[in-house]
Backbone bond lengths (Angstrom), bond angles and torsions (degrees), N, CA, C in turn:
res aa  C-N    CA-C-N  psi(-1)  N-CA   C-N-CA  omega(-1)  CA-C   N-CA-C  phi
1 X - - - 1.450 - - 1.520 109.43 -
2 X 1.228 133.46 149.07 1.065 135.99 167.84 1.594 129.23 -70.54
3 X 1.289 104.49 133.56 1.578 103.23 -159.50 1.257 106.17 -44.32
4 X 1.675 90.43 166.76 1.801 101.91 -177.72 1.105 117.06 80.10
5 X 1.694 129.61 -25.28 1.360 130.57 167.46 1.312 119.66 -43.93
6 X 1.294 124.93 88.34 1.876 92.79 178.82 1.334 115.85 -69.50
7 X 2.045 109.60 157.06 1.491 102.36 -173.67 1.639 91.88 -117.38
8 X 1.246 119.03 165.84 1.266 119.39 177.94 1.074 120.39 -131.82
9 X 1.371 119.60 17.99 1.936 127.74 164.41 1.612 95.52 -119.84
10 X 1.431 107.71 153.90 1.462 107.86 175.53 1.685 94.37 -140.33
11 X 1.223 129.88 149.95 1.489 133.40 151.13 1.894 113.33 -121.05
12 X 1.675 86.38 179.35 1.893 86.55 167.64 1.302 144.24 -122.13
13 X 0.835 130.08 130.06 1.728 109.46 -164.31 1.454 102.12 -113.79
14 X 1.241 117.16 140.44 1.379 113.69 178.45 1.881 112.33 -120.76
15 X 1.222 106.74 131.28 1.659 138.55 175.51 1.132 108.92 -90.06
16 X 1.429 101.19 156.83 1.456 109.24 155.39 1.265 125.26 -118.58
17 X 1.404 145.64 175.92 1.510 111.56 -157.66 1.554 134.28 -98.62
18 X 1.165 105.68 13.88 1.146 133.97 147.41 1.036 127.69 -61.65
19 X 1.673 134.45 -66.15 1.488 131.70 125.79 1.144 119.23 -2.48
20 X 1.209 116.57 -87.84 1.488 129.39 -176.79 1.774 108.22 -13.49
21 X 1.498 86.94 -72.16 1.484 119.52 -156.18 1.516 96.91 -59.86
22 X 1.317 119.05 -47.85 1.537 131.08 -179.83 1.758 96.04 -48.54
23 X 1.034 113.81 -55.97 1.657 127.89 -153.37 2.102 91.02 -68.58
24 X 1.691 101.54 -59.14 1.258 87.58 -170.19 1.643 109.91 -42.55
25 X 1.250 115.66 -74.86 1.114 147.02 -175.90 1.907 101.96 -19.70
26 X 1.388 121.02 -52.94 1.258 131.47 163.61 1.452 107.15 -40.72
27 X 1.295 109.15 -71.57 1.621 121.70 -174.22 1.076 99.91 -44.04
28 X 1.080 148.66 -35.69 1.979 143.53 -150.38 1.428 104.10 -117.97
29 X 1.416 125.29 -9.80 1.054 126.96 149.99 1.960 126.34 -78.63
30 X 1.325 84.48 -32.22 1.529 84.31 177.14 1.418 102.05 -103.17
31 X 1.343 128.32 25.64 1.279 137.28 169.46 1.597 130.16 52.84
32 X 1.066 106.82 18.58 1.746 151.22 167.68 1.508 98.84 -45.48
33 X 1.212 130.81 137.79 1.888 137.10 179.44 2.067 88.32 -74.36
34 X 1.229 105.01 -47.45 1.525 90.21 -143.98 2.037 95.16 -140.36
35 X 1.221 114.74 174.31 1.762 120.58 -164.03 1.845 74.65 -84.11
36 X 1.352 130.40 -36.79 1.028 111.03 -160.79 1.958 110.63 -77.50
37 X 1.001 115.88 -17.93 1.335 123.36 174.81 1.881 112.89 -80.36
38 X 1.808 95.92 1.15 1.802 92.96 172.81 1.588 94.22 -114.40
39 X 1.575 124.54 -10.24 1.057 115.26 -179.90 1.868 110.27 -59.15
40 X 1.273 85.52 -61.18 1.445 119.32 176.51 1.857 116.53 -32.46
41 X 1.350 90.28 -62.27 2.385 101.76 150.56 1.414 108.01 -29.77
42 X 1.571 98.18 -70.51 1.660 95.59 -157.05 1.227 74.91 -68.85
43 X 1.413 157.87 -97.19 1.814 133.03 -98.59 1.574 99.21 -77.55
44 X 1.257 131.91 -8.21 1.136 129.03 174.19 1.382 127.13 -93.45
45 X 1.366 126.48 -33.82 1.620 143.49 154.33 2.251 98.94 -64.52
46 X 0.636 106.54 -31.76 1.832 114.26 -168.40 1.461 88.73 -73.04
47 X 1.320 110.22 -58.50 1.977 118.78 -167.57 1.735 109.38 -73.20
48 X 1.367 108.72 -41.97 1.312 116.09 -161.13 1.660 103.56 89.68
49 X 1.449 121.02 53.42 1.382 106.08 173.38 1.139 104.37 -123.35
50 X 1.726 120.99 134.17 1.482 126.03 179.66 1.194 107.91 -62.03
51 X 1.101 115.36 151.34 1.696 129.57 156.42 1.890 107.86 -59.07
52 X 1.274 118.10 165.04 1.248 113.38 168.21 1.540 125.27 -69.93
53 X 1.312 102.72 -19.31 1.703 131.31 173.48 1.077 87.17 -65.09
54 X 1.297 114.25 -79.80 1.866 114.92 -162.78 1.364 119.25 -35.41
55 X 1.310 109.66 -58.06 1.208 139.77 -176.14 1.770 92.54 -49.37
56 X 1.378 143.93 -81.32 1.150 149.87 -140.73 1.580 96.04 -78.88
57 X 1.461 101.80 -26.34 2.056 110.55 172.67 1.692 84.38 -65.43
58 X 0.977 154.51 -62.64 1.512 133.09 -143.91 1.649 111.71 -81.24
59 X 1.627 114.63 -25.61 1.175 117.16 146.81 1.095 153.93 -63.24
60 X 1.311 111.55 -21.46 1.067 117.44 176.30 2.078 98.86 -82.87
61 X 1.268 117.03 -40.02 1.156 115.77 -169.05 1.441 111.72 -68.81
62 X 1.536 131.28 -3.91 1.185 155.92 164.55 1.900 92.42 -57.63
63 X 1.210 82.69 -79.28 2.012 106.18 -160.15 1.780 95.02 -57.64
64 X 1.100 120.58 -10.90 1.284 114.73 176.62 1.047 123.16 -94.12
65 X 1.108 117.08 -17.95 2.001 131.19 173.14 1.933 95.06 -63.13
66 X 1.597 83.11 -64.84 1.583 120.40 -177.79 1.729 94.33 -19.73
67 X 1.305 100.58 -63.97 1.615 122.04 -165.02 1.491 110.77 -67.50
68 X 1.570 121.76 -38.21 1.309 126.20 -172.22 2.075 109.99 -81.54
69 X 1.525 92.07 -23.74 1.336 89.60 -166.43 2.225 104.44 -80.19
70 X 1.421 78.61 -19.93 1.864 100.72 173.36 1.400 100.37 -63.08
71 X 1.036 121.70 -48.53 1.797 135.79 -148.01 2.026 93.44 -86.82
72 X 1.695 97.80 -34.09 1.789 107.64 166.65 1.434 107.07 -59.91
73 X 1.109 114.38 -61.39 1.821 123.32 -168.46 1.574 95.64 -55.72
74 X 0.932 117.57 -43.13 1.490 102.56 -162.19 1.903 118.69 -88.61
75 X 1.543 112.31 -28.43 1.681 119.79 130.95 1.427 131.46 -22.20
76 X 1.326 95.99 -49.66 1.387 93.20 -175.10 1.553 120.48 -101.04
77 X 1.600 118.85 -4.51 1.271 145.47 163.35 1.458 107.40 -54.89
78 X 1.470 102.00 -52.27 1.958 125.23 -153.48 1.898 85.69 -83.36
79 X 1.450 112.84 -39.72 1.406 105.39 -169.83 1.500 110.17 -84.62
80 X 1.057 133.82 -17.47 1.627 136.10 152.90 1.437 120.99 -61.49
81 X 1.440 109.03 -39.24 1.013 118.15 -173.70 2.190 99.18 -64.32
82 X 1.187 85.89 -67.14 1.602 88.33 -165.08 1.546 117.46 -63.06
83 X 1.853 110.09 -9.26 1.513 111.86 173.75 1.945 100.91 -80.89
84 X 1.375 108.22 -21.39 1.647 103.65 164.47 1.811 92.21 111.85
85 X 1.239 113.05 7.99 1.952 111.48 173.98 1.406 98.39 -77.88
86 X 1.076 135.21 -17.72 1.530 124.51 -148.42 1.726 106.69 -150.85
87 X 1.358 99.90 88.21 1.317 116.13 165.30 1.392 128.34 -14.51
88 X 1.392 151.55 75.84 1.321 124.03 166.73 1.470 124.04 -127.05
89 X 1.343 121.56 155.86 1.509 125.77 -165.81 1.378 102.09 -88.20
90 X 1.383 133.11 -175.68 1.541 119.32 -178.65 1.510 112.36 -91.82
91 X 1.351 126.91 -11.85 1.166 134.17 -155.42 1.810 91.91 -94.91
92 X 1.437 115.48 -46.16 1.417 112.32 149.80 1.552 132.42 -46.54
93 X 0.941 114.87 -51.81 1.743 111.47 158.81 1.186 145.18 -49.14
94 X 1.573 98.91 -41.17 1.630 121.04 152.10 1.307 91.87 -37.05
95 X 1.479 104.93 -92.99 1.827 109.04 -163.56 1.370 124.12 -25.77
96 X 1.930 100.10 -53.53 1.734 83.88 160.71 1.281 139.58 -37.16
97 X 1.346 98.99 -71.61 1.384 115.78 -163.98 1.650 96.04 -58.96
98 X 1.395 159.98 -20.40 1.037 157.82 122.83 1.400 118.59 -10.30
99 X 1.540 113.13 -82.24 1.066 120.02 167.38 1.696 125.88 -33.73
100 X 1.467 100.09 -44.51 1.730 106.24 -172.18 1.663 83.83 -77.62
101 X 1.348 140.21 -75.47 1.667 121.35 -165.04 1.678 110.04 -29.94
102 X 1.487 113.36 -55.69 1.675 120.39 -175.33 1.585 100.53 -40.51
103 X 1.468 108.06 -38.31 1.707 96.99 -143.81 1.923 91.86 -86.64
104 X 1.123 104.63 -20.97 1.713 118.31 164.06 1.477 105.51 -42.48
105 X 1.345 120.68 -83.71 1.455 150.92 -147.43 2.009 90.54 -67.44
106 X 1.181 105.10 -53.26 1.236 96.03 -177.71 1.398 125.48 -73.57
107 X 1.820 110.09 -47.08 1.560 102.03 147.29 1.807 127.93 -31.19
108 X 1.784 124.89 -21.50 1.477 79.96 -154.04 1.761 73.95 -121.65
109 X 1.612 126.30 12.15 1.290 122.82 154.58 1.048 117.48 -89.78
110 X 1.353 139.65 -6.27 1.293 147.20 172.07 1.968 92.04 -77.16
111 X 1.551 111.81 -69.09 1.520 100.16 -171.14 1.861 109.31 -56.97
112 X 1.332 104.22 -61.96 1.474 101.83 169.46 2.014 118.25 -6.56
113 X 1.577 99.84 -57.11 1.384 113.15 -171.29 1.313 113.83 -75.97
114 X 1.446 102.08 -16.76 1.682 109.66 -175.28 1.112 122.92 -92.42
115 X 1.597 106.39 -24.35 1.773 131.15 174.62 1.690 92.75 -78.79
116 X 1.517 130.71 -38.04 1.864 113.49 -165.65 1.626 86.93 -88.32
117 X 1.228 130.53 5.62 1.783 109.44 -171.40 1.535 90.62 -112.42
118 X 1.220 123.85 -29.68 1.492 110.39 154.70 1.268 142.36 -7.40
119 X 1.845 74.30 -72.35 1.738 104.43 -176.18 1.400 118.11 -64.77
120 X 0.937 105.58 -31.83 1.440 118.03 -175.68 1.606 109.74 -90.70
121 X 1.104 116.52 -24.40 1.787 113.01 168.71 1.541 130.85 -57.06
122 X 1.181 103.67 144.97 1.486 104.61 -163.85 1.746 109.68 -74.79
123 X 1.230 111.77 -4.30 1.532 132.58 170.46 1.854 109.51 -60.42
124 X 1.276 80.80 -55.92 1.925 99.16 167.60 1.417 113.47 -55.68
125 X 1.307 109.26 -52.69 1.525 119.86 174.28 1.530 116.69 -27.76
126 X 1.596 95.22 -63.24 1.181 116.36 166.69 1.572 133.57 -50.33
127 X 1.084 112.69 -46.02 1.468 128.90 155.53 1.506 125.76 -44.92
128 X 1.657 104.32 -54.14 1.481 104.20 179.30 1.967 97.81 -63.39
129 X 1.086 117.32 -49.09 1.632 108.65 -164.31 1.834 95.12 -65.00
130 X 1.028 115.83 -48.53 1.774 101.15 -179.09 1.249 108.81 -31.51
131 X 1.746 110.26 -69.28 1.708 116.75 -179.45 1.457 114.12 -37.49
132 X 1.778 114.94 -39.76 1.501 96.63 -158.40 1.838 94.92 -97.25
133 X 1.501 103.56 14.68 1.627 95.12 -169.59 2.105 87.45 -76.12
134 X 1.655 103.98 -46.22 1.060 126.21 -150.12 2.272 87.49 -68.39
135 X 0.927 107.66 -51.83 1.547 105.44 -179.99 1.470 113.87 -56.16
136 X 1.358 108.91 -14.95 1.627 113.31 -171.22 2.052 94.99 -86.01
137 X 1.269 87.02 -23.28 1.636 78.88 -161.74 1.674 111.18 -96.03
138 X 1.639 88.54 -17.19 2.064 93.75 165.86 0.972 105.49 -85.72
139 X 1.432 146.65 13.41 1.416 142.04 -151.65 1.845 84.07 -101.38
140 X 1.248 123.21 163.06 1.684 148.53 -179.35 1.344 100.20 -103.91
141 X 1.528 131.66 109.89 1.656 93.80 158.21 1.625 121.33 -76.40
142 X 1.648 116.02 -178.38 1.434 101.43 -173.66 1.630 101.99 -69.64
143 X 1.145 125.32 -33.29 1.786 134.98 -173.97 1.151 103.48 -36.59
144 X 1.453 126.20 -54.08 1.458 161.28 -134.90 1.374 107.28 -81.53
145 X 1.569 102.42 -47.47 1.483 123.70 -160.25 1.496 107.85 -108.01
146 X 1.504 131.89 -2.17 0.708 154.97 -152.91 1.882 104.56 -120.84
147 X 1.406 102.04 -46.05 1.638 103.13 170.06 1.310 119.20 -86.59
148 X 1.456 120.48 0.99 1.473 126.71 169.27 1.014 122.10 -98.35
């Protein structure tokens, strides 16, 4: 769940410290507060269940079609209008041209919101540990570099 959620059931799982240690060590790589915030990764990547982030990322990308195909209608309104097919008074144009700034502002706070819920998704999570799996494995040790 995404931070700040409060949860209100808790259970226990018990490790051994090897586990443990494996798990912390995961978490702080994928930059996770706690083993229980990598538990939480896997049962959600394991199930296929979005985060609430995720989830509000697929809505918003809904309302954004929604928004672009609005931002179409009204292009092609303004371009009739000014080839002289399509009648309009100025007080109508205003409104357009209103309408088309709104449909701007909300397009780029809608992505804005969709780019910070990203960041914060446990999808990302996932991402940062791929990168650092992949940096761990271009890495030299000194032994390594030392017999060459």
């Amino acid at each position: 769940m995404p931070q700040g959620v409060p949860k209100s059931v808790t259970t226990t799982m018990r490790f051994d410290e090897d586990e443990l240690a494996f798990l912390k060590q995961r978490s702080k790589a994928m930059q996770l507060r706690s083993v229980t915030g990598l538990v939480r990764v896997c049962i959600r990547v394991a199930f296929g269940i979005p985060s609430k982030e995720e989830f509000r990322i697929l809505q918003f990308k809904e309302h954004l079609v929604q928004l672009a195909g609005m931002a179409n209608n009204l292009n092609q309104m303004t371009r009739a209008a000014n080839a002289g097919k399509f009648r309009l008074n100025k007080r109508t144009e205003d409104q357009i041209e209103a309408m088309k700034v709104e449909v701007r502002l909300l397009r780029r706070l809608l992505e804005d919101y969709s780019d910070a819920a990203h960041e914060r998704s446990f999808t990302h999570a996932l991402e940062i540990e791929r990168l650092a799996e992949k940096q761990r494995a271009a890495r030299v040790s000194p032994k390594a570099k030392a017999k060459a």
